[in-house]
N, C-alpha and C positions, 0 to 999 in steps of 0.2 A: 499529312500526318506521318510522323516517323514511325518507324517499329517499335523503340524504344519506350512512345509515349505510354501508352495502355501498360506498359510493364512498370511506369514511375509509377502513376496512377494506384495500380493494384498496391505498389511496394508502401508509398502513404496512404494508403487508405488504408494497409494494414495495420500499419505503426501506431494510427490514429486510431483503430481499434482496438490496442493492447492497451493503450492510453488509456482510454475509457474506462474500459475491463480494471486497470491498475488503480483508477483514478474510485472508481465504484465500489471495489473491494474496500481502499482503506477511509473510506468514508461508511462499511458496512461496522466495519471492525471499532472505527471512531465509536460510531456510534451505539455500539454496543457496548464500547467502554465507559461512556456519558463524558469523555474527554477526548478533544481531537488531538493533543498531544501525545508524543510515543514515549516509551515507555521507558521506567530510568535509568533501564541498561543504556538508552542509547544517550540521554540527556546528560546525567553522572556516572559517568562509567567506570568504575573504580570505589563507588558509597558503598555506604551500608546498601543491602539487599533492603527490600519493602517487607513491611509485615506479610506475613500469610493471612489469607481469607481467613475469616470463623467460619470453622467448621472440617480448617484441610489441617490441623495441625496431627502431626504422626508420632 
């Protein structure tokens, strides 16, 4: 076994666990939004802005 292995190893099994981590977050967030699609800054970017909730207008 080289030296190098155990350092791949650790280095994917890191990445593999950001993944996760990244992967869990926007399925938290999904899910809290009751849509797994993001949001219309990123789909229309340039529209009209979305209505404000009821309740936030100032």
């Amino acid at each position: 076994m080289s030296q190098g292995f155990p350092l791949l190893i650790l280095a994917l099994g890191t990445l593999g666990g950001v993944w996760f981590l990244a992967a869990a977050a926007r399925k938290q967030v999904a899910d809290a939004k009751g849509s797994p699609e993001r949001s219309s800054l990123i789909h229309h970017h340039g529209d009209a802005p979305r209505p404000n909730m009821p309740g936030t207008e100032h």
